[in-house]
N, C-alpha and C positions, 0 to 999 in steps of 0.2 A: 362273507358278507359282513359287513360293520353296522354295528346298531348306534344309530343315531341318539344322543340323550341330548335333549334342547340346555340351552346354556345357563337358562333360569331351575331347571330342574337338580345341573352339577350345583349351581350357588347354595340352592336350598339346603343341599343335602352336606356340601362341606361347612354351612355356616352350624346344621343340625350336628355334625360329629365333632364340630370346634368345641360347642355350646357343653356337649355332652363331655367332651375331653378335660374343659377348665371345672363342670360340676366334681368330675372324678378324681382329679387331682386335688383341687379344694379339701374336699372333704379325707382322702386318703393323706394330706399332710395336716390338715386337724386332726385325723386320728393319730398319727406319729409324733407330732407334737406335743401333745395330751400326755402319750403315753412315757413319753421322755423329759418332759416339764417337773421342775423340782418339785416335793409337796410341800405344803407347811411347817411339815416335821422334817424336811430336809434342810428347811431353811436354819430351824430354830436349832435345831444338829449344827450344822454349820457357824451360828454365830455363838454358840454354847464353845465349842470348840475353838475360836480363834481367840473367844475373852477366855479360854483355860490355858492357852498358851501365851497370852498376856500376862498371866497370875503366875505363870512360871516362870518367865523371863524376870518377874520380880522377885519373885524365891531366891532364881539364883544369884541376882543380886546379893540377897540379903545373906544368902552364903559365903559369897564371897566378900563381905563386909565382917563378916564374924570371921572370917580367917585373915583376919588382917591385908588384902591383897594390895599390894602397890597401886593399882592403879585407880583404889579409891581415897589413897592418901591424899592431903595436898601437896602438890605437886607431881601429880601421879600423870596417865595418860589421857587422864577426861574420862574414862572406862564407863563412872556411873553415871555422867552427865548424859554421856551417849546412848548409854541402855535405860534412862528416863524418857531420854526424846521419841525413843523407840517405841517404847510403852504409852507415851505420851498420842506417837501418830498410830498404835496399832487401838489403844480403847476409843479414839474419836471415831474414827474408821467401825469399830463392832456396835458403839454408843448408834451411832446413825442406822445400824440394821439392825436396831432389837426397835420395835413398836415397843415391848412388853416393858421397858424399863422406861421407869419415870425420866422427865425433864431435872426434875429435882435429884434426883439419884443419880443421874448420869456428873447431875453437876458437882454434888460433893465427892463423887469419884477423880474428876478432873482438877476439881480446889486441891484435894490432898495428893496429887501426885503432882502438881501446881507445884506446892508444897517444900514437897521434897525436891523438886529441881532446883527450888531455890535456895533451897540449903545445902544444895553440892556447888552449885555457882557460888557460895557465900563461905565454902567449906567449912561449912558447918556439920560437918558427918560423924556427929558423937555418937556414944553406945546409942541411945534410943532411934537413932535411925534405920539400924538393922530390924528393931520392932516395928516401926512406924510402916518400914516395906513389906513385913509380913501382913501387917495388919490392914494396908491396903489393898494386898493380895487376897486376903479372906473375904472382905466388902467384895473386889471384884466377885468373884467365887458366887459371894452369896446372892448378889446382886441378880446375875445371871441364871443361879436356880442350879447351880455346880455341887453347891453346900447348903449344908443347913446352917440357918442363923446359931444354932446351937454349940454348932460343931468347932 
């Protein structure tokens, strides 16, 4: 024998286990969410990180500046023009995720590496230029909280 259930009693009841289906899910991908969502200190990890690997790629510039490399000469392959631009699009890039670094600091990080692009387009790449990359390299460093201003 078949038991009858009126057709407004099935409505009720799949609209009740719908209702109850979308709160359960809701809330179990808020919780998974949450729990896999960066924290604050993953962020600042993170953009700590990408400007200490900006301060390196100028290091090694400045390395290979003191070793006389070819392709910082003039007439060379562009080598330091290209690892300026690089440097150039990777601190705009971290300058936009740090809150913590001023408007003003961000900008005299960009004037002097400014700077220096345009004195390898000008080749102008005399001894103080290998300084001038270290020492941008440290401002980044400190800027970002890598270094101490001291060090």
């Amino acid at each position: 024998m078949a038991i009858y259930t009126p057709q407004a009693q099935r409505r009720r009841q799949l609209v009740i286990v719908t209702v109850v289906a979308f709160l359960l899910g809701g809330l179990l991908g808020g919780f998974v969410g949450r729990i896999l969502a960066p924290t604050p200190a993953d962020r600042v990890a993170s953009v700590r990180e990408q400007a200490r690997q900006t301060s390196s790629q100028l290091r090694v510039l400045s390395v290979h500046f003191e070793d006389n490399a070819a392709s910082l000469a003039a007439g060379g392959d562009a080598g330091a023009g290209l690892a300026l631009q690089r440097a150039d699009d990777d601190l705009t890039r971290v300058l936009q995720q740090a809150p913590w670094v001023t408007t003003q600091q961000g900008t005299n990080l960009l004037n002097n590496l400014h700077g220096l692009e345009a004195a390898v387009r000008a080749g102008a790449t005399k001894p103080p230029f290998a300084s001038n990359v270290d020492r941008l390299a440290q401002d980044i460093d400190t800027t970002f909280g890598l270094a101490s201003p001291a060090s």
